[in-house]
N, C-alpha and C positions, 0 to 999 in steps of 0.2 A: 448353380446348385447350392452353392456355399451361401447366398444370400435366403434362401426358400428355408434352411436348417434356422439358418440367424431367428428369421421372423418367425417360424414354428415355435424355436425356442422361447423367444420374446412374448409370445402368444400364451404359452402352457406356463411361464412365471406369470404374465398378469394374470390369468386364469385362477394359479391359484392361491397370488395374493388377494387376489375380489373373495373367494370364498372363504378367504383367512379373515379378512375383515369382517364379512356377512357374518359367519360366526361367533368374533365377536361382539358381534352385536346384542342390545337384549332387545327382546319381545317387540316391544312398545318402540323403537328406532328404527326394527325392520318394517314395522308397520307404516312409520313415517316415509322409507323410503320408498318404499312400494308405493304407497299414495301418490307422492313427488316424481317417481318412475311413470305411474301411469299419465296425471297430469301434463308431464312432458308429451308422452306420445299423443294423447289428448290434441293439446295443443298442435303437435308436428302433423298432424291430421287435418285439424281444421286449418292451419296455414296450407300444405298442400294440395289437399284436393277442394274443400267448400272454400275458402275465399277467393281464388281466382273463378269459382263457379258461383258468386255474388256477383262478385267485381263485373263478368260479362254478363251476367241479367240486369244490372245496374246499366250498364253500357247502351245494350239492345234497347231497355225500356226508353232511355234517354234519346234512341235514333229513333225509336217507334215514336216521341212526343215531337223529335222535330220534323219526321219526315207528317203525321198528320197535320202540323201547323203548316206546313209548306202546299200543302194539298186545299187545305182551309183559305189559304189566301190565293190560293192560284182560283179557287173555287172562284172566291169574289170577285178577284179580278179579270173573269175571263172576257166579260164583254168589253174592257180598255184591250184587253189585249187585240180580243177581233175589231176594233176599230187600229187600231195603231197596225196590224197588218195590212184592213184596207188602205188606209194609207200611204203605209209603203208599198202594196202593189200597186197601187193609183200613181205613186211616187214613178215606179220603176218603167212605166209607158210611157209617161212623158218626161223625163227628167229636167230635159229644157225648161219646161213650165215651170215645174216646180223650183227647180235656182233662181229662175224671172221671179217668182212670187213670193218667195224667202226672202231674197233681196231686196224687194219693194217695200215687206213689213218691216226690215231693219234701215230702212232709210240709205238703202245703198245704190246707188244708180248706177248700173249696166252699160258702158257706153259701146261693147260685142260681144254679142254671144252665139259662138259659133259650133255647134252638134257634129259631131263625127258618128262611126260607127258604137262606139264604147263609150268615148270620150267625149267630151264637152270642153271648148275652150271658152274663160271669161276673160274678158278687158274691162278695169277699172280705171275712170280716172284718177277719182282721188274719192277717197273714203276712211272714214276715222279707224287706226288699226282697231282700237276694242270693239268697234261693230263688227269689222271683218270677223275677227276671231268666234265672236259669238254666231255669227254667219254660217263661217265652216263645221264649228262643232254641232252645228243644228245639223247641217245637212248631211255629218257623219251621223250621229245618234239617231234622227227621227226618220231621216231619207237614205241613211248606210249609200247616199252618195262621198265619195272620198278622195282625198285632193292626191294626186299623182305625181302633179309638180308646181312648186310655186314658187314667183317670183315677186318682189317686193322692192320698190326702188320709194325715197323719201321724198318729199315735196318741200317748198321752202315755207310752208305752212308744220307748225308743231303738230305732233299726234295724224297728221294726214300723210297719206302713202296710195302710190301707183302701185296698182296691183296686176299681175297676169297670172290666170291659176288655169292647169287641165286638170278636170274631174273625171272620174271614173263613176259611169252607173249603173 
């Protein structure tokens, strides 16, 4: 109670030292203030409500440009895309095939290759690791075949390695 009297109090001296000053004011000072009065709330206007209602039409325009360039190139690109499906559905019937035929373009020789239900075991004798590697990530990225478990043992040849890998397809 004692603090609500304080601030009234505090309240009704600045009150009416503001209107002790206003009057002394002359003419042409109050004018000024008024101007600068209003420019302020001017101002506390357009910060509050039109710039944040810039800022997200700014925004929106900028998602509306990038979501139509993403439509624009999907456009172009749709007949790689239905190729690279058929191909991974082609992939996903015979997966055998297609690790036999990967493996053959990267000069990797197969010495078994043995098909389960899901999985696919390979045996390599010996194959350069940077082919292997480019091997796998082919048949993760273009065949989303994906290696499950791999094993890697050294040969006494540099850069060459026995490989055992079970793929998933």
């Amino acid at each position: 109670m004692m603090i609500q009297t304080k601030a009234k109090a505090l309240y009704v001296n600045l009150k009416e030292l503001i209107l002790l000053r206003w009057i002394q004011l002359n003419t042409r000072d109050q004018r000024i203030v008024l101007i600068a009065i209003g420019s302020v709330a001017i101002l506390l206007v357009y910060l509050i409500l039109f710039l944040p209602i810039f800022k997200w039409e700014t925004k929106s325009r900028e998602q509306a440009i990038v979501e139509y360039e993403d439509f624009v190139y999907m456009s172009e690109h749709i007949e790689q895309a239905k190729k690279q499906s058929q191909l991974s559905q082609q992939s996903s019937k015979m997966p055998d095939k297609t690790i036999a035929s990967t493996a053959q373009a990267l000069h990797i020789n197969i010495s078994r290759l043995q098909p389960s239900l899901k999985k696919i075991s390979v045996w390599i004798n010996e194959v350069e690791y940077n082919h292997l590697i480019k091997w796998l990530l082919m048949l993760d990225n273009q065949y989303k075949i994906t290696v499950n478990q791999l094993k890697i043992e050294a040969t006494k040849i540099p850069g060459m390695v026995k490989v055992f890998v079970i793929l998933n397809s």
